[in-house]
Z-matrix of the N, CA and C atoms (Angstrom, degrees):
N
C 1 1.445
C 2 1.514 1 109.33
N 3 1.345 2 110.57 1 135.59
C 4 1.553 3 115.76 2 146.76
C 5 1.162 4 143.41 3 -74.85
N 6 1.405 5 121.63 4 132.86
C 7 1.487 6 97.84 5 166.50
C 8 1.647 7 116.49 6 -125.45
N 9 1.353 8 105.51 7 156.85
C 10 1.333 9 98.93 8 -178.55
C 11 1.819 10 105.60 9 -169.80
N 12 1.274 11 109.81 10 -160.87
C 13 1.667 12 111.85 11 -165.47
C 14 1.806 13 97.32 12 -122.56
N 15 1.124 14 111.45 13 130.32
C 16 1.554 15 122.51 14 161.87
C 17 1.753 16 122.84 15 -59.17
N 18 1.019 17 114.70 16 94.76
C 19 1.552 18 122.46 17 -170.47
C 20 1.357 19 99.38 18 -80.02
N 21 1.233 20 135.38 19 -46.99
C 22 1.664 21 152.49 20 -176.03
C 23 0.967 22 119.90 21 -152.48
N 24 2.021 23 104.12 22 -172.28
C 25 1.479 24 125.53 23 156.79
C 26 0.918 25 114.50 24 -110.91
N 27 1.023 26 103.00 25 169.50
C 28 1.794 27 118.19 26 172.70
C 29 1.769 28 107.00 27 -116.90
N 30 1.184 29 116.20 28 138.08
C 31 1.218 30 109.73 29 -165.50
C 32 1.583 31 96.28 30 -111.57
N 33 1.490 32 132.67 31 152.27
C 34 1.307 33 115.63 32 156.37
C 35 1.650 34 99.94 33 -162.25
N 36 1.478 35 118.18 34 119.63
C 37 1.245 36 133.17 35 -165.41
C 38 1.668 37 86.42 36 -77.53
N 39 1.349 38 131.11 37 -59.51
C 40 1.424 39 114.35 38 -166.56
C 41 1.698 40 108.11 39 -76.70
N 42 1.352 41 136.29 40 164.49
C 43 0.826 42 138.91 41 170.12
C 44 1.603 43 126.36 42 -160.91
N 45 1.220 44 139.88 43 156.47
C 46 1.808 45 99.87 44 162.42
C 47 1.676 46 113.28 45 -96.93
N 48 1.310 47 108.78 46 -179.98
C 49 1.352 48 104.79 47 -155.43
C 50 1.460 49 132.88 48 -98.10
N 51 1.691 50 94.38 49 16.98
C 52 1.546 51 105.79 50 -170.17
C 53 1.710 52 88.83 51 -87.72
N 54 1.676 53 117.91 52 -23.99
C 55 1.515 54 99.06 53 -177.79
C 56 1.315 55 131.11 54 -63.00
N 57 1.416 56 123.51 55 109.03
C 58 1.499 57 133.07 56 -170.78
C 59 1.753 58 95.95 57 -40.70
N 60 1.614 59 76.36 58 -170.80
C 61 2.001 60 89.04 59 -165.46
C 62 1.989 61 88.01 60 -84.87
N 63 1.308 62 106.13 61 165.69
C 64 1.680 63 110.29 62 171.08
C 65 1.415 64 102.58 63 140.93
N 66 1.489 65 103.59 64 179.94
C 67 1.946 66 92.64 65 173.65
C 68 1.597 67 101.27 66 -140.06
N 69 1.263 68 110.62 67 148.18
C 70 1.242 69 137.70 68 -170.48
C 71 1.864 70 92.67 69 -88.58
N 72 1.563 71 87.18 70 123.38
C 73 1.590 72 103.19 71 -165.08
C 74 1.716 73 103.77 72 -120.90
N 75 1.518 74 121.99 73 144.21
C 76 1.365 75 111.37 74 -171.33
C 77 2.063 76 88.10 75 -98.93
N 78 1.504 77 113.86 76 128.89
C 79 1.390 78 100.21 77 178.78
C 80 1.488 79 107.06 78 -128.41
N 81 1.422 80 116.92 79 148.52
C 82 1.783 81 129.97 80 -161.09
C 83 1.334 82 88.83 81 -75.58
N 84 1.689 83 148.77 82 131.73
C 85 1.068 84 134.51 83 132.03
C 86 1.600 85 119.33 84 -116.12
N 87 0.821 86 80.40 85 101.65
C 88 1.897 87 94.59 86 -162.03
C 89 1.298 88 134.11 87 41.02
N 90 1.582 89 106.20 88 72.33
C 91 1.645 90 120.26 89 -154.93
C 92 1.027 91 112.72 90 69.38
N 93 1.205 92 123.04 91 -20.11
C 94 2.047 93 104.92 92 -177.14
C 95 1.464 94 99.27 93 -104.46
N 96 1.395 95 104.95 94 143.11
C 97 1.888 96 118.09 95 174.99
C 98 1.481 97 97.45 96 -84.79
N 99 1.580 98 118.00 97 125.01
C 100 1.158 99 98.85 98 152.73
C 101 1.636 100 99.13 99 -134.55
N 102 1.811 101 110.34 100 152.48
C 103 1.292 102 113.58 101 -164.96
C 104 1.707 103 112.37 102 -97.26
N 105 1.086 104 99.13 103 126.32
C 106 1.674 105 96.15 104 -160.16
C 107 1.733 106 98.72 105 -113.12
N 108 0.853 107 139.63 106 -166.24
C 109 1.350 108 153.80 107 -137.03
C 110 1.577 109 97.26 108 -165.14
N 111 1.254 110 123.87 109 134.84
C 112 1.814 111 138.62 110 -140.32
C 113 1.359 112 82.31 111 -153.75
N 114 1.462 113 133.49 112 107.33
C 115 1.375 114 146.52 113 149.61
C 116 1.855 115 97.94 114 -100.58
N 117 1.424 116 132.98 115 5.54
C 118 1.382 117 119.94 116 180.00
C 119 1.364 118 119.13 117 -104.77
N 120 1.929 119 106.24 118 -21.01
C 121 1.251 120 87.40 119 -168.41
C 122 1.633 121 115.50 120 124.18
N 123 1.568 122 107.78 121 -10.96
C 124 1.755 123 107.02 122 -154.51
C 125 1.619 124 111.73 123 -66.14
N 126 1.564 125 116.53 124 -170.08
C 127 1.606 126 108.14 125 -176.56
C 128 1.352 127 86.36 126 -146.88
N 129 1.397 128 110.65 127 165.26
C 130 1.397 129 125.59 128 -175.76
C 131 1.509 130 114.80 129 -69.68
N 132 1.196 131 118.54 130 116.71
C 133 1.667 132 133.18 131 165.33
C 134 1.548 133 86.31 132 111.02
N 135 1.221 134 141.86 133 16.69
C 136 1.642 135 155.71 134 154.38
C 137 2.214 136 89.49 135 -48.15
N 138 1.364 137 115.29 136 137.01
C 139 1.546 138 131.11 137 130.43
C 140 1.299 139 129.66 138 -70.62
N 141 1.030 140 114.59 139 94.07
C 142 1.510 141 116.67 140 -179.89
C 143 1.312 142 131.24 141 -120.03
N 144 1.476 143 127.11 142 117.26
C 145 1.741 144 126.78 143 172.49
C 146 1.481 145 120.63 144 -47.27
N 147 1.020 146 101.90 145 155.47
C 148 1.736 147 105.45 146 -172.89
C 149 1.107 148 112.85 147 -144.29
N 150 1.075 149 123.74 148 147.24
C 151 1.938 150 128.72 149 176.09
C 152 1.338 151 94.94 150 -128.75
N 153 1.464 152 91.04 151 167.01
C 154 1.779 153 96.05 152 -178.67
C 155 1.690 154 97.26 153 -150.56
N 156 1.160 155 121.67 154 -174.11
C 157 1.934 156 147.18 155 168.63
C 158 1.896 157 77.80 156 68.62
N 159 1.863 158 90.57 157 -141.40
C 160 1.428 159 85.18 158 -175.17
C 161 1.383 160 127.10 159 -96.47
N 162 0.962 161 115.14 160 23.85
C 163 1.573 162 118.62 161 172.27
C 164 1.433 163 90.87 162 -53.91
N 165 1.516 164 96.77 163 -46.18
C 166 2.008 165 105.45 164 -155.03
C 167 1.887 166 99.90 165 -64.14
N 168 1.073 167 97.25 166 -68.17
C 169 1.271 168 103.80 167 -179.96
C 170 2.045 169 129.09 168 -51.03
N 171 1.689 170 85.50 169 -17.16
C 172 1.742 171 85.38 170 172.30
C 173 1.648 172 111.25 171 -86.39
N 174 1.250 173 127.25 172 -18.62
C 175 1.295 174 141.13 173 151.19
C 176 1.685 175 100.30 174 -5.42
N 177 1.213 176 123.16 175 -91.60
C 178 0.864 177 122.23 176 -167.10
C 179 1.720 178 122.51 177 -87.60
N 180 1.415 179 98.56 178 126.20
C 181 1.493 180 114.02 179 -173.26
C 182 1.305 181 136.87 180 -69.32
N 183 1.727 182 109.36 181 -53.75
C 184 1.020 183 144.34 182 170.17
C 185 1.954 184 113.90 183 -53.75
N 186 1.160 185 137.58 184 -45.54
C 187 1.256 186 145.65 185 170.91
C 188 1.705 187 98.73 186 -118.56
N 189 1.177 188 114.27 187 -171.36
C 190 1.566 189 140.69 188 -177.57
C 191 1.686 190 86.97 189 -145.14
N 192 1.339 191 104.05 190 98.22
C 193 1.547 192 130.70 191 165.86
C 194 1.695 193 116.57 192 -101.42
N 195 1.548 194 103.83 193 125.59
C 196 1.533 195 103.18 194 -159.54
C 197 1.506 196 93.61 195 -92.67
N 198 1.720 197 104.37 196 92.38
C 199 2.006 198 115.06 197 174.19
C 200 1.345 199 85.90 198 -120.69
N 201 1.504 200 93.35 199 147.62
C 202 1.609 201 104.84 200 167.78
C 203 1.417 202 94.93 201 -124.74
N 204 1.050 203 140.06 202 4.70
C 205 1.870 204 129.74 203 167.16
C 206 1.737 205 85.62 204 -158.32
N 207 1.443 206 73.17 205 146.28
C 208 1.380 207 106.27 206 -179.52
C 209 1.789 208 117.33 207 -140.53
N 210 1.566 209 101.09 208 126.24
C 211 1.260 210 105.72 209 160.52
C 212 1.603 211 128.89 210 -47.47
N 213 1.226 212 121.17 211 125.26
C 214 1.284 213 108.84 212 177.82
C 215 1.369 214 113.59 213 -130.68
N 216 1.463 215 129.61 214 -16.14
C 217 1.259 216 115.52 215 179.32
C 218 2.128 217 96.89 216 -157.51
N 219 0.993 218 125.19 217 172.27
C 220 1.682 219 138.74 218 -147.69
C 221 2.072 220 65.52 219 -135.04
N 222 1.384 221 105.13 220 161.66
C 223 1.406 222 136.80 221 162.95
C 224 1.045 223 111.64 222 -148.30
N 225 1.525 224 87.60 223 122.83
C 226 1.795 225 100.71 224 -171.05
C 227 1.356 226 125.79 225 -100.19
N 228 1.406 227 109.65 226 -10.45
C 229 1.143 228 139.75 227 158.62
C 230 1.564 229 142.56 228 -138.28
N 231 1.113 230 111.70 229 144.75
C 232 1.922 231 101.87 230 -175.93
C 233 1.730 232 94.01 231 -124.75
């Protein structure tokens, strides 16, 4: 797992359509941005865990959604 802080979103009106509902978030993990995929909900300056390869991508059952990190949990405390 990663961890790191939510700096933004990423916005993108086109998309294809196997990507479930959620928002594509830009997140700090130690100097490097990486853009993860938010099925929870998070907000900017949020701590958040991250997975990535296919752990991330087996997440979802219902379609085969092309995520390579995935949000998985908010920290509510350190």
């Amino acid at each position: 797992m990663i961890r790191g802080t939510v700096k933004g979103r990423v916005w993108s009106s086109k998309h294809i359509e196997t990507l479930p509902n959620g928002a594509l978030l830009e997140v700090d993990a130690d100097g490097a941005t990486i853009v993860a995929f938010d099925p929870l909900g998070c907000a900017i300056g949020e701590e958040v865990l991250i997975t990535q390869g296919s752990v991330a991508a087996a997440f979802f059952t219902k379609h085969k959604a092309p995520v390579d990190a995935l949000i998985i949990g908010s920290i509510d405390e350190t």
